[in-house]
C-alpha positions in Angstrom: -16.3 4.8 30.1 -16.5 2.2 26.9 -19.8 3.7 24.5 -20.6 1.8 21.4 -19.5 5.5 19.5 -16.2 5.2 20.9 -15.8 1.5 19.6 -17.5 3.2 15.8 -15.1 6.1 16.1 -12.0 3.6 16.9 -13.0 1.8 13.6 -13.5 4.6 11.9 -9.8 6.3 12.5 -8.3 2.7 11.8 -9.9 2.6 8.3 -9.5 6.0 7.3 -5.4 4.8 8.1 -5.5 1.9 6.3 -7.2 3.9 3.3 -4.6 6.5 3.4 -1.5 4.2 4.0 -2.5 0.7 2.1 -3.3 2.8 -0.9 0.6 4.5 -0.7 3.0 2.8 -3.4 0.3 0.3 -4.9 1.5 1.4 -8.2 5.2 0.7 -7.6 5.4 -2.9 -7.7 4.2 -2.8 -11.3 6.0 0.1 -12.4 9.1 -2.1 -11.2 8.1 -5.7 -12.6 8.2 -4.4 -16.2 11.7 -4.8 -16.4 11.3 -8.6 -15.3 9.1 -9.9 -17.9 5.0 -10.7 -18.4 4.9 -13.1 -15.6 5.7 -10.5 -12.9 3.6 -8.1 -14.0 0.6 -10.1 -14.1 1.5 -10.7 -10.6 2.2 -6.8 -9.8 -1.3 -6.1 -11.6 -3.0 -9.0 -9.5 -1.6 -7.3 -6.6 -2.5 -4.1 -7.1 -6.4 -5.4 -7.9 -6.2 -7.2 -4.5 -5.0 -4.2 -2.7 -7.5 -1.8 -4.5 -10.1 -4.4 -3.3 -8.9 -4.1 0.6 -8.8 -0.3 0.3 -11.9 0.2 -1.1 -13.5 -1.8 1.8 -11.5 0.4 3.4 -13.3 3.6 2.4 -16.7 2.6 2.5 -15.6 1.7 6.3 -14.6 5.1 6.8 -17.2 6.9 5.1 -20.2 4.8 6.7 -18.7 4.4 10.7 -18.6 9.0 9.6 -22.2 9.1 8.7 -22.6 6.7 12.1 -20.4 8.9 13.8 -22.4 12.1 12.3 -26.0 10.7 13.2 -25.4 9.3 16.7 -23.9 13.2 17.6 -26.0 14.7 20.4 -26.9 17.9 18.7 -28.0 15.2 15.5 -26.8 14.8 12.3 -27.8 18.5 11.1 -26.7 20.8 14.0 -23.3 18.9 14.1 -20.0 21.3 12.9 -19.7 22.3 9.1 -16.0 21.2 9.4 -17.8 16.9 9.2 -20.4 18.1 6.9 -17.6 19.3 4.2 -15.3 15.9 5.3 -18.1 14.0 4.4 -18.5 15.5 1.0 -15.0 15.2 0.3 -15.0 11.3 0.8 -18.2 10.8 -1.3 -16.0 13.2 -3.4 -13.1 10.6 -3.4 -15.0 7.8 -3.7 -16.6 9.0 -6.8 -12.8 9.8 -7.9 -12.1 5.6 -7.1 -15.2 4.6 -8.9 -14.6 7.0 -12.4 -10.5 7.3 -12.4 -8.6 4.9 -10.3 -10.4 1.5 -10.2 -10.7 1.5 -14.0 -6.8 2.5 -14.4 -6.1 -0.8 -11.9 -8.8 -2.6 -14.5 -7.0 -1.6 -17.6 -3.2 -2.2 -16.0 -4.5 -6.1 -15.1 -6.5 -6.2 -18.7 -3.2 -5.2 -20.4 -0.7 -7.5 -18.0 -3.1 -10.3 -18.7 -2.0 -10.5 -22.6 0.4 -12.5 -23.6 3.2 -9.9 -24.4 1.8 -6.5 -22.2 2.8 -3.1 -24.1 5.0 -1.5 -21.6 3.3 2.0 -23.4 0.2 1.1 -22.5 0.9 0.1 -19.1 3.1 3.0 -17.7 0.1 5.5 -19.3 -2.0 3.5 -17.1 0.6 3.7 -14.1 0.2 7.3 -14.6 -3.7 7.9 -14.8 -3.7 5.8 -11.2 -0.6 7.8 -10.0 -2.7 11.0 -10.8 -5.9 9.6 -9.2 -4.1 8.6 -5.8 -2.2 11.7 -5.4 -5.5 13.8 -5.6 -7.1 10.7 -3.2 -4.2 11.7 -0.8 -4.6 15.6 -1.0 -8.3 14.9 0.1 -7.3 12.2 2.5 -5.0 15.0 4.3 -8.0 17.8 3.6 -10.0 15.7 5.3 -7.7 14.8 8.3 -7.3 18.3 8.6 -11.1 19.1 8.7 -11.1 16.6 11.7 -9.4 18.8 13.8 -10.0 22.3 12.4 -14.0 23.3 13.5 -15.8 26.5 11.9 
């Protein structure tokens, strides 16, 4: 039978994919483009804004169709398993990580790639802070995933 939670909870796997995948390699096109000159990296660094953009919509997706998904739960929203009640920290936990770490590294890698000659220095320290952010992002992301299936 087709339930309104079952529609939620179809939404809610597809944007916690699309966090997960659309987020993998977003720092590749511009580590690439800074062999090719200014003009492709302001597009890399465009791209990689865009991108951050779509995956952050992403993420507040997943983390609202969870509290949906957590509050509509027969038992409630309290009684429910520990296993969504630690998920759920860990994705306000990895959105605070986006908000303090990687969106200002995609900020500072378009701020630099928007000058008229881009320090390559500057830009692969950059490359690195959001390389550093993501890969925690994608420990949590699996964490998480793994919390899905796993209940204590």
């Amino acid at each position: 039978m087709f339930s309104v939670r079952l529609l939620v909870l179809l939404v809610h796997i597809t944007a916690a994919a699309f966090l997960f995948g659309g987020s993998a390699g977003v720092a590749r096109p511009v580590r690439r483009s800074l062999e090719l000159g200014p003009k492709a990296i302001l597009a890399a660094a465009e791209d990689l804004v865009r991108r951050g953009k779509m995956i952050g919509v992403s993420s507040m997706m997943t983390l609202f169709t969870g509290i949906a998904l957590l509050a509509t739960r027969v038992e409630g929203f309290g009684k429910s398993p520990k296993n969504f009640h630690a998920a759920l920290g860990l994705m306000l936990g990895a959105v605070v990580l986006s908000l303090f770490l990687i969106r200002p590294a995609a900020a500072a890698i378009l701020g630099e790639a928007s000058k008229e000659a881009p320090d390559r220095g500057t830009l692969t320290a950059h490359l690195k802070r959001l390389a550093m952010g993501q890969g925690i992002m994608h420990l949590l992301w699996v964490v998480m995933l793994v919390l899905m299936l796993i209940r204590f």
